[in-house]
C-alpha positions as CSV (number, residue, x, y, z in Angstrom):
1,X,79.3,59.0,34.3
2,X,81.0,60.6,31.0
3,X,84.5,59.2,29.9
4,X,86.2,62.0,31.0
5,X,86.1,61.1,34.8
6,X,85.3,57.8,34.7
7,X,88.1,55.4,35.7
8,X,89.8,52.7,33.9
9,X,91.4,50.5,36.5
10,X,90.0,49.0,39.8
11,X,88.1,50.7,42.5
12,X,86.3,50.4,45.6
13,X,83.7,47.9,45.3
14,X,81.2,50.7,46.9
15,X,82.3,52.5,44.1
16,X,81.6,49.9,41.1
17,X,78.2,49.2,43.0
18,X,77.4,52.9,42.8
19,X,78.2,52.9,38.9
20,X,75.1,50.6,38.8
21,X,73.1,52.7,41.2
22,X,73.2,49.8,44.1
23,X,72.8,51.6,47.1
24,X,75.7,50.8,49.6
25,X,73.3,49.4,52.1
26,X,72.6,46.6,49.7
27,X,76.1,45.4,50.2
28,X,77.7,42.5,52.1
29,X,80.9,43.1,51.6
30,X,83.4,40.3,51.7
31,X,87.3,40.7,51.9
32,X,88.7,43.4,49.5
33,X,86.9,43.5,46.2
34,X,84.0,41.4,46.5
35,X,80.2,41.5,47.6
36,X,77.3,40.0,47.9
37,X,74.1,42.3,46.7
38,X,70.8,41.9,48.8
39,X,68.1,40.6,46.8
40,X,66.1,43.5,48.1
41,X,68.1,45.4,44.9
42,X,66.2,44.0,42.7
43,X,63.0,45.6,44.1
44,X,64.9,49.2,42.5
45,X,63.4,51.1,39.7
46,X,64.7,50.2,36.4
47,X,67.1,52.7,35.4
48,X,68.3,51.5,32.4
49,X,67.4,50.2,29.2
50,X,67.8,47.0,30.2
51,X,69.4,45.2,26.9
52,X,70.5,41.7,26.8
53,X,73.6,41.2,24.7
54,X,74.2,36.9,24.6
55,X,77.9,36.0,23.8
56,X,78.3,32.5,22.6
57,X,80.7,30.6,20.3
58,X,82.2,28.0,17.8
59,X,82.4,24.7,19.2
60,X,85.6,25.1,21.4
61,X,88.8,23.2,20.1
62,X,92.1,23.5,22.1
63,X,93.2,25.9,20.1
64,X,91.1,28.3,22.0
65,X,88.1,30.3,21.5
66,X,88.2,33.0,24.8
67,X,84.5,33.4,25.2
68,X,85.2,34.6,28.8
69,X,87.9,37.1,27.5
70,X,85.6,38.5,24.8
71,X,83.0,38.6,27.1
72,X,85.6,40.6,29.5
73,X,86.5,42.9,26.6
74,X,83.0,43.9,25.2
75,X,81.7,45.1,28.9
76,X,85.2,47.3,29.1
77,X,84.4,48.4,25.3
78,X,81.2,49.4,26.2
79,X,82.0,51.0,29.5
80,X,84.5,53.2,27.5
81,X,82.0,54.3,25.2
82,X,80.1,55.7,28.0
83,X,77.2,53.1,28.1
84,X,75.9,51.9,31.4
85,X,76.9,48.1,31.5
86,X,76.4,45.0,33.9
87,X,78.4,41.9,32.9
88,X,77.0,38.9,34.2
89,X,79.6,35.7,34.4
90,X,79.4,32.4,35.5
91,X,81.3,31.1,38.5
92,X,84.3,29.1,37.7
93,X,84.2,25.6,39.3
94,X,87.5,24.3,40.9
95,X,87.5,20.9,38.6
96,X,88.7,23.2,35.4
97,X,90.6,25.1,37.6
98,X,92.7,22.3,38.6
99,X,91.6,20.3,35.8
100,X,92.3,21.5,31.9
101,X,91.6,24.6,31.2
102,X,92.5,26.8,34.1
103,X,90.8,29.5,35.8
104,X,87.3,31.4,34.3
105,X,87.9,35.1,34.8
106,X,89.3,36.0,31.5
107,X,92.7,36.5,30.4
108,X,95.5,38.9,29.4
109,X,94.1,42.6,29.9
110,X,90.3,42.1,29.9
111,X,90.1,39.7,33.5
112,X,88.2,40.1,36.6
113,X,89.6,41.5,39.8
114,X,90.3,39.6,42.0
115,X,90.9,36.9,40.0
116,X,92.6,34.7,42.2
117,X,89.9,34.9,44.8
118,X,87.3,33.9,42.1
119,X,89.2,31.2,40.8
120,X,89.5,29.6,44.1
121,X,86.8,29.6,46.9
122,X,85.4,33.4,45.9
123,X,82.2,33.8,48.1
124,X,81.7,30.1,48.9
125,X,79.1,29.6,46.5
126,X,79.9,26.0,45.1
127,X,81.0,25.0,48.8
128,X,77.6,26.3,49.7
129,X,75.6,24.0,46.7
130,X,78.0,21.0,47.1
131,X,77.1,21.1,51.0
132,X,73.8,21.5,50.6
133,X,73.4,18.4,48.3
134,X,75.3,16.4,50.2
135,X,73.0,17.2,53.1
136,X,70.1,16.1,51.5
137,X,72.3,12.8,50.2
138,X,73.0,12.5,53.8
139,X,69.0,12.5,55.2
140,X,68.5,10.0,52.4
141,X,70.7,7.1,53.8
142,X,69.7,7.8,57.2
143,X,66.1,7.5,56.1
144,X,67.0,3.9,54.7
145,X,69.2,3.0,57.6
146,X,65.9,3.7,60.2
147,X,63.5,2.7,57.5
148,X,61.5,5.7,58.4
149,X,58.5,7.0,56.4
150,X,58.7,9.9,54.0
151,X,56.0,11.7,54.6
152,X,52.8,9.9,54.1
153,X,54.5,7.3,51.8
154,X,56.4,3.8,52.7
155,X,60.3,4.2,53.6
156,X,62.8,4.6,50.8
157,X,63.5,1.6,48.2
158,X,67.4,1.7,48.8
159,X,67.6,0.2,45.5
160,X,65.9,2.7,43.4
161,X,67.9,6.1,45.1
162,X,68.0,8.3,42.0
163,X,70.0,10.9,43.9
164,X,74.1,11.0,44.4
165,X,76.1,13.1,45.9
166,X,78.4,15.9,44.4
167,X,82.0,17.2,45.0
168,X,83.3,20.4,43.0
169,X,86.6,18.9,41.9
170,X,87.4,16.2,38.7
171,X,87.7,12.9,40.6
172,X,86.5,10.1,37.9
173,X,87.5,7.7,40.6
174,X,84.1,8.7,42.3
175,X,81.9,8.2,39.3
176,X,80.4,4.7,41.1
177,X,81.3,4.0,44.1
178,X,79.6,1.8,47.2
179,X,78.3,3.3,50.4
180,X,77.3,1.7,53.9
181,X,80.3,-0.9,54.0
182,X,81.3,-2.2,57.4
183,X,79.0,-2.6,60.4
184,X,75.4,-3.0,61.1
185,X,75.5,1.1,62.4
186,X,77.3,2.2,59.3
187,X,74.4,2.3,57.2
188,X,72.7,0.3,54.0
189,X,75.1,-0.6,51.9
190,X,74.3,0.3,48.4
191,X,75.7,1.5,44.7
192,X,76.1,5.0,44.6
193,X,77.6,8.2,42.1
194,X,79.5,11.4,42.5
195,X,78.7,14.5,40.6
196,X,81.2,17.5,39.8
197,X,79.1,20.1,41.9
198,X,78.4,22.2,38.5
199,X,76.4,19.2,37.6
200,X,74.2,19.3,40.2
201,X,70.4,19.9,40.5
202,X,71.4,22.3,43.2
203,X,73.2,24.5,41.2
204,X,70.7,24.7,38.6
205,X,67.8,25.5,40.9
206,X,70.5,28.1,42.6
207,X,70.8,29.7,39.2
208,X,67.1,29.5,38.2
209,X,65.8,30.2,41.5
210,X,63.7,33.9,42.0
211,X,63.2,34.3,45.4
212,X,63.8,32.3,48.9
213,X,60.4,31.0,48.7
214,X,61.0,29.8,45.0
215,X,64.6,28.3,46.4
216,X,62.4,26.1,49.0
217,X,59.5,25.0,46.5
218,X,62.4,23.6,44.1
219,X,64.5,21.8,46.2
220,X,61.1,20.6,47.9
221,X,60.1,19.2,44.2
222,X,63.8,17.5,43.5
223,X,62.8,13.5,43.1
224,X,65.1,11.7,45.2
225,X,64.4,8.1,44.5
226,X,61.5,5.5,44.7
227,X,59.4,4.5,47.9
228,X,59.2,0.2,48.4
229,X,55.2,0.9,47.7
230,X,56.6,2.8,44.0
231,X,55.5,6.0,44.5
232,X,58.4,9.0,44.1
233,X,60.2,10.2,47.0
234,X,60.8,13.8,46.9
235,X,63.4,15.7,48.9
236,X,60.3,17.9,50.9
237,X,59.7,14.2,51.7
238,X,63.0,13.1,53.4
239,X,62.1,16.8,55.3
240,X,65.5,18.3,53.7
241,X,64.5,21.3,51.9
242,X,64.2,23.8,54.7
243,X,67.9,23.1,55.8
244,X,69.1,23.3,52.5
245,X,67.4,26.3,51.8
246,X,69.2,27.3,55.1
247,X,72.1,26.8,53.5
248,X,72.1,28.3,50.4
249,X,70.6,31.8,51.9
250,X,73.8,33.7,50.7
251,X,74.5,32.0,47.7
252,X,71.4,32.8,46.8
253,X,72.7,36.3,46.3
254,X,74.6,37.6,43.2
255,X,78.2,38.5,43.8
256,X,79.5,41.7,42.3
257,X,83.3,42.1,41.7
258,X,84.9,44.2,38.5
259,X,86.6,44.2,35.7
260,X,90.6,45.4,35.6
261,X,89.4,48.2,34.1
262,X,86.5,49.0,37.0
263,X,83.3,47.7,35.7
264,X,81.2,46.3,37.5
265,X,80.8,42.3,37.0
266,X,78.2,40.3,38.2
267,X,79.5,36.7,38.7
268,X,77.1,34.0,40.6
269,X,76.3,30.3,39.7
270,X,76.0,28.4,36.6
271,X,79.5,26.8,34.9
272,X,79.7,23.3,32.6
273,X,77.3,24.3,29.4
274,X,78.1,20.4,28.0
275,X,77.1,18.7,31.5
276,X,74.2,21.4,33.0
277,X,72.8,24.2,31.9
278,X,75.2,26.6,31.6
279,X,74.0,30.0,32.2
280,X,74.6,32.6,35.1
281,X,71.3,33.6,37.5
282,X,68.7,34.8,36.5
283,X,68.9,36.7,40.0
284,X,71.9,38.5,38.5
285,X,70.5,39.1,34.8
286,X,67.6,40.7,36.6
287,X,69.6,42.7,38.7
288,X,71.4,43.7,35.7
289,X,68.8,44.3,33.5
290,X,67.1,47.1,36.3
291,X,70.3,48.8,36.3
292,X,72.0,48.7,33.2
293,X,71.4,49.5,29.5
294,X,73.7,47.0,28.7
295,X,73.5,43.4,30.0
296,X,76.4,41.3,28.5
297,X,76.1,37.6,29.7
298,X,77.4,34.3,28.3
299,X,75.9,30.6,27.6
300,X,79.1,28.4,28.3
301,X,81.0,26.4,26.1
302,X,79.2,26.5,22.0
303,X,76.1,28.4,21.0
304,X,75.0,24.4,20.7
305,X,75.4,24.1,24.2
306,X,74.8,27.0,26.6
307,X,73.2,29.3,23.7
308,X,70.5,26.7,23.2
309,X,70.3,25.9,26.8
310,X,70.2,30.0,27.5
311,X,67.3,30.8,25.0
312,X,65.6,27.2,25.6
313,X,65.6,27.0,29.3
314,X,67.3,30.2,31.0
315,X,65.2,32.5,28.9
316,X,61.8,30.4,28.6
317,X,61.9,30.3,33.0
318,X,62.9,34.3,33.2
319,X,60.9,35.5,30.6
320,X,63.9,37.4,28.8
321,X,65.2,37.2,25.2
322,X,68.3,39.0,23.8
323,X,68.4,41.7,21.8
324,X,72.1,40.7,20.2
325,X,73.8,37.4,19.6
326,X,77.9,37.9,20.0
327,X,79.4,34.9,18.5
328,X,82.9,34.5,19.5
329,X,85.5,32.7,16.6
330,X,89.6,32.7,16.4
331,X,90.8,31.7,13.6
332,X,92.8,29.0,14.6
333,X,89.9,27.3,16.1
334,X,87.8,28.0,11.9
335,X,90.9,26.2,10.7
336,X,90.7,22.9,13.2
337,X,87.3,22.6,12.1
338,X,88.4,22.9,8.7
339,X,90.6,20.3,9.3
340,X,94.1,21.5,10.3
341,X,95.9,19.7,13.2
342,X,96.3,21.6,16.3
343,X,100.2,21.9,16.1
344,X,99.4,23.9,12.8
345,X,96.7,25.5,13.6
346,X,98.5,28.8,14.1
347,X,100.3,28.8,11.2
348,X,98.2,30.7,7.7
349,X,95.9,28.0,5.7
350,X,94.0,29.6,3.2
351,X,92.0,26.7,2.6
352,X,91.6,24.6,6.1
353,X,90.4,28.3,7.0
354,X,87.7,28.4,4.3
355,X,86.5,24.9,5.0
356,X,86.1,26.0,9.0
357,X,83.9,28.6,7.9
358,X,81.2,25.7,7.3
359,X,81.5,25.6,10.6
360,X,80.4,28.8,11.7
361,X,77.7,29.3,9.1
362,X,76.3,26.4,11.0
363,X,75.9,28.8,14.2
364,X,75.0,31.5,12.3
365,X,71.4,29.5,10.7
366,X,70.7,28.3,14.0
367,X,71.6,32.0,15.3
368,X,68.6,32.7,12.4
369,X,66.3,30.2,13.7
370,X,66.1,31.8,16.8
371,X,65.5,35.4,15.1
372,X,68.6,36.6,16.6
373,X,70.9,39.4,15.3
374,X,74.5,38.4,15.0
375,X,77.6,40.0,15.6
376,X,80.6,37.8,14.8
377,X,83.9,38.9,17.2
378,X,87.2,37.6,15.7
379,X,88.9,36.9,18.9
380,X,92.2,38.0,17.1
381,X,95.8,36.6,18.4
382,X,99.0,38.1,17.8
383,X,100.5,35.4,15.0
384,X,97.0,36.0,12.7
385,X,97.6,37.7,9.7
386,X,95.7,40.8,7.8
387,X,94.8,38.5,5.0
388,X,92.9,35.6,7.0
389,X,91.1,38.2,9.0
390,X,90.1,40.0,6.0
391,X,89.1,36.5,3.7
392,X,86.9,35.7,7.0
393,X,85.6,39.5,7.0
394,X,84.7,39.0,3.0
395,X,82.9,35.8,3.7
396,X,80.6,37.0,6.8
397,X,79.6,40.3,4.3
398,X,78.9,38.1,1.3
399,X,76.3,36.9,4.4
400,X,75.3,40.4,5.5
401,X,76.4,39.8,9.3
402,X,78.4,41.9,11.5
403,X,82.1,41.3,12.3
404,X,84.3,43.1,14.8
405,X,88.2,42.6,15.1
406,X,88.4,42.1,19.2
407,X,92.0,42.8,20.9
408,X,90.8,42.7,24.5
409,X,93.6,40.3,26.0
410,X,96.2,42.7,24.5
411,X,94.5,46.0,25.2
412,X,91.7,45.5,27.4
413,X,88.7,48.0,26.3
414,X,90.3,49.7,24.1
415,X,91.0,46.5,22.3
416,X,87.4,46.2,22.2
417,X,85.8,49.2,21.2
418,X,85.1,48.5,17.4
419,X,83.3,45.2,19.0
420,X,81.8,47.6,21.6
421,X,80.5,49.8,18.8
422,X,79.0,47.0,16.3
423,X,77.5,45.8,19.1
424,X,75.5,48.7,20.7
425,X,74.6,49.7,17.0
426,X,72.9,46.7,16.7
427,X,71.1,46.5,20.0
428,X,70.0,50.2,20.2
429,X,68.5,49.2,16.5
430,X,66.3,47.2,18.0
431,X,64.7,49.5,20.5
432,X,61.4,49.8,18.4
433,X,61.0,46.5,18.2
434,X,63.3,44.1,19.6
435,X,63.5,40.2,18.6
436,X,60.6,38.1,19.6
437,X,61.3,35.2,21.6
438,X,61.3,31.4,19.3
439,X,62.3,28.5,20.7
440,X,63.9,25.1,19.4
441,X,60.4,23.1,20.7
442,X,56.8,23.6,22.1
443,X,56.6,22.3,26.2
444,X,53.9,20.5,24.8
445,X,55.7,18.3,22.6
446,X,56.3,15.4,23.7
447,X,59.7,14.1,25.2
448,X,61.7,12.7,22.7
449,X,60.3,14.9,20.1
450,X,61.9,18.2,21.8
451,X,65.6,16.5,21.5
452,X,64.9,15.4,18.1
453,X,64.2,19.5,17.5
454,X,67.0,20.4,19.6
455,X,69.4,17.7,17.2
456,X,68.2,19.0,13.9
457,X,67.7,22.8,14.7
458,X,70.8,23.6,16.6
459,X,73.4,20.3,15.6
460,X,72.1,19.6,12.4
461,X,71.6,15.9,12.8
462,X,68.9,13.6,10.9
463,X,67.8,12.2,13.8
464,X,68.2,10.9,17.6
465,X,67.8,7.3,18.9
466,X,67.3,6.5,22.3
467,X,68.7,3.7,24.1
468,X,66.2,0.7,25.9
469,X,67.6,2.4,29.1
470,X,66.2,5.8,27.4
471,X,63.1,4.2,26.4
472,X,62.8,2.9,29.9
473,X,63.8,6.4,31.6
474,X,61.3,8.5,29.3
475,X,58.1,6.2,30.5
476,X,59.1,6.6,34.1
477,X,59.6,10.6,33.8
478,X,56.9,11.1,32.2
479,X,55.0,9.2,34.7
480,X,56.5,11.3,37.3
481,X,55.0,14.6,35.1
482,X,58.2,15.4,33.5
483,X,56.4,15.4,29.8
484,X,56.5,19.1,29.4
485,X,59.3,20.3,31.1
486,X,62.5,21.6,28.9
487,X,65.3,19.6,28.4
488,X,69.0,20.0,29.1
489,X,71.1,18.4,26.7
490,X,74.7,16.6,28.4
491,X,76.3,16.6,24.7
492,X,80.5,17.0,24.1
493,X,81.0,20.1,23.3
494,X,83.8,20.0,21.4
495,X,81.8,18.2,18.4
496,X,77.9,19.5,17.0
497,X,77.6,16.0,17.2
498,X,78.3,13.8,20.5
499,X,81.0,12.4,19.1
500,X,83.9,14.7,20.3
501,X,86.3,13.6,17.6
502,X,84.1,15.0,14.8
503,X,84.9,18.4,14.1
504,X,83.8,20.9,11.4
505,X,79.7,20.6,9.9
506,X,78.9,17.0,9.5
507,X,75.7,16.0,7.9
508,X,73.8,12.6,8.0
509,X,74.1,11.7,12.0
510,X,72.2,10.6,14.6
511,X,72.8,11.6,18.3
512,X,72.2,9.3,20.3
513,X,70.5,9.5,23.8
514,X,72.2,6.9,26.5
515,X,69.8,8.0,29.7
516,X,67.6,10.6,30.9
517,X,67.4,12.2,34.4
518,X,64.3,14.4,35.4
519,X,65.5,17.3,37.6
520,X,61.9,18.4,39.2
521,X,63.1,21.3,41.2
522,X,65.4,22.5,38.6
523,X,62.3,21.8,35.7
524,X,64.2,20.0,33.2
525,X,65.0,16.5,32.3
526,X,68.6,16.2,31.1
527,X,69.5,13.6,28.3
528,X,73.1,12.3,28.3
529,X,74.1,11.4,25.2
530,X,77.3,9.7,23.8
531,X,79.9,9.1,26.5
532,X,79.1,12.3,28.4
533,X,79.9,11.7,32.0
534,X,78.8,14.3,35.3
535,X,81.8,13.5,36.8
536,X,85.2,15.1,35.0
537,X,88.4,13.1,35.3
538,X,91.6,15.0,35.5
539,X,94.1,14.4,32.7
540,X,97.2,13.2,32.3
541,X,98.9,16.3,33.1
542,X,96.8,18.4,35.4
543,X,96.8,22.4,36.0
544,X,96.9,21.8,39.2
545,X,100.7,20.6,38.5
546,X,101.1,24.3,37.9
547,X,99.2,26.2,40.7
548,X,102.1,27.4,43.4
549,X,101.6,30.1,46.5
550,X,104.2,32.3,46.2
551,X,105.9,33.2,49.6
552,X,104.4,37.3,49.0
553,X,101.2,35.2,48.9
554,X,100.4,35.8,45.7
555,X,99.2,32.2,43.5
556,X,100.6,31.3,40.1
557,X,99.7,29.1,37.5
558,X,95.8,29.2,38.4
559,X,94.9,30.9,34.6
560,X,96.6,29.4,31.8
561,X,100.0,30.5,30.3
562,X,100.6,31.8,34.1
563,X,103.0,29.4,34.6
């Protein structure tokens, strides 16, 4: 479709699945504006070129990044500039949408459509995952209560259950809690945990998952808890895993909606980057990749976080790699690392500004590391002035990387065309011969050497400790044949270290590893370090204080400054 009659606001979903070459029949439409897309799409010819453009960031402060909106922006960018473009999003979970930050669909002028109904229940995804867990937390209780058998091994040790329950909203009230209290009928009373629903295994195998029968195997494989003889309990064990896979049979499908501006978006699975793994299907950045030239996708939170977790994990599993890195920076955000309080963090400093560029050069080595073009967007905001943008300009060519000026919350695409242009230039570039896959560590090394690679390749740290609980953890999972799986990092993500009060580039730390948790079906063990927790608390001040139905039905206050 040329510029000249292609269309710059929304459309008929038919229509935006049409742009991709998704034949209608491969819809399930649901309301206005949203659809599910049959697996059975993926089975098309490729018509594209298929390339894989990975936006990531600066470690987030509160000043704001907009990794979402840039993300939003470069898809519109490149839509305007006549290339054929999928963008693949997370879902947002309801615990930031209630919680701190707000809704996930953007902001300003580059947003999805309809953003309310993605902010809120969208498709029914997450209630989808979060029931399906709690169904399998459910059999697992009523296996202890009738001391059955699982399987061919002895009935569940109720003291050793592994696995807790999850609920998509930030309740830290939930983070322990005890079950089975009352009568004899009410079940085996026992210590028990609540995980936000982006945290849980289900959602990761939901998001790494390639096909029904795939969906089945993993959930069969998640490691539920300990048998009184000591051997593992698995979840095919407790007999759960066909009804969950019953359950997640349409969340298993990618959702397409669209930008404002028409494009089609491709939003399924995947939030909380500093808690799980971070990274939309793989579903959708295959369906993408068969239709598009373009594939813009994001790793959550900093390139420390879902970037590593995208290339490490995501990419290893999918056999993908990226042909462009698009590293997101405001310059408010360069000067808190350099220092400046938040209150000031608007306001010009020359110097906090320069300093905060240590920052980002630690991104851009690690971005090296991995063999990865860079393109550096400048998220710009309305108070930034021509001579910070330009000192931050001088500093990236002294480096020879790319730099684009992005205005997509003000001006949507057009906002984002130089971005758009730096970006494509780069990725075409690498037709001939795009970058070769590298990762951080080798699945054959062993456990705590692949977080000690992680710490000094991507944070920079000297080293990692692990905890006697660690120590005690490791033995078991590897044991249970965890050894050489990936690992999935639970790190703040405000900090390179996991100390969230640390800001800028330190040098000389250790990170230091509390517990680890082998997710079988998923196929990673996740190491929680510092004070991490799977469970959000709400703060003080809540954005669900905010969120109001308006009597034409419309809903305010669910993205932020929408008050």
């Amino acid at each position: 479709m040329s510029s000249s009659n292609r269309t710059f606001s929304p459309q008929r979903i038919q229509d935006v699945a049409s742009e991709l070459g998704i034949a209608e029949e491969h819809l399930e439409i649901y309301g206005r504006g949203k659809a599910k897309v049959d697996l059975a799409a993926l089975t098309d010819a490729p018509r594209g070129a298929g390339r894989v453009v990975l936006v990531s960031a600066i470690n987030p402060t509160p000043a704001g990044e907009g990794k979402t909106t840039t993300s939003v922006g470069l898809a519109m960018g490149l839509r305007r500039l006549d290339k054929r473009v999928a963008l693949c999003l997370r879902e947002p979970s309801l615990g930031p949408v209630f919680g701190v930050k707000g809704g996930g669909t953007g902001g300003g002028r580059a947003t999805l459509v309809p953003s309310d109904d993605i902010n809120l229940h969208f498709t029914g995804d997450l209630h989808a995952i979060t029931t399906a867990h709690n169904l399998l937390s459910a059999m697992i209780d009523n296996a202890c209560h009738f001391g059955v058998h699982c399987g061919p091994k002895d009935p569940l040790d109720p003291r050793r259950i592994t696995w807790g329950r999850a609920l998509d909203m930030n309740d830290r009230a939930l983070r322990n809690v005890v079950l089975g209290l009352g009568r004899k009928t009410d079940g085996v009373p026992r210590q028990d945990r609540f995980d936000i629903t982006a945290a849980s295994e289900v959602m990761a195998i939901v998001a790494l998952a390639s096909s029904y029968e795939d969906l089945e195997q993993r959930l069969g494989r998640i490691v539920v808890g300990t048998s009184l003889g000591g051997a593992p309990v698995t979840a095919a064990d407790v007999g759960a895993a066909s009804a969950m896979t019953a359950l997640l049979r349409d969340a298993l499908k990618p959702n397409l909606v669209q930008t404002a501006e028409g494009g089609p978006a491709l939003v399924h699975a995947g939030p909380f980057a500093n808690i799980a793994h971070g990274c939309s299907s793989i579903l959708a950045t295959r369906l993408g990749i068969t239709h598009a030239d373009f594939v813009v996708t994001e790793g959550g939170f900093g390139f420390d976080l879902g970037g590593e977790k995208f290339l490490d994990i995501k990419c290893r599993a999918a056999g993908i790699w990226p042909r462009v890195l698009v590293l997101v920076a405001t310059l408010r955000a360069l000067k808190m690392h350099g220092g400046a309080p938040v209150k000031r963090a608007a306001e010009p400093d020359a110097e906090a500004l320069r300093r905060g560029f240590d920052h980002l050069a630690k991104h851009l080595e690690t971005a090296a590391f991995y063999g990865l073009p860079v393109v550096v967007a400048i998220n710009v905001f309305p108070n930034d002035t021509a001579e910070e943008l330009t000192l931050v300009e001088e500093a990236l060519r002294e480096r020879n990387v790319r730099m684009a000026r992005c205005e997509g919350f003000a001006r949507g695409g057009e906002g984002a065309l130089d971005l758009a242009e730096a970006v494509a230039q780069a990725a075409e570039a690498s037709d001939d011969a795009p970058p070769a896959p590298r990762f951080a560590y080798a699945l054959s090394d062993p456990l705590e050497e692949k977080i000690r690679k992680i710490a000094r390749v991507v944070y920079g740290a000297d080293d990692v400790t692990l905890s006697a609980g660690a120590e005690k953890d490791r033995a078991r999972l590897e044991a249970l044949g965890g050894a050489e799986l990936p690992v999935c990092m639970a790190k703040t993500q405000l900090s390179l270290t996991d100390d969230p009060a640390i800001h800028g580039r330190p040098r000389g730390f250790t990170v230091n590893v509390r517990e680890l948790r082998l997710s079988a079906g998923a196929g990673f063990v996740v190491a929680l370090t510092g004070e991490m927790m799977t469970m959000p608390g709400l703060p003080r001040e809540p954005a669900a204080l905010r969120v109001k139905l308006l009597p034409d039905g419309r809903i305010r206050g669910l993205m932020q400054n929408d008050d």
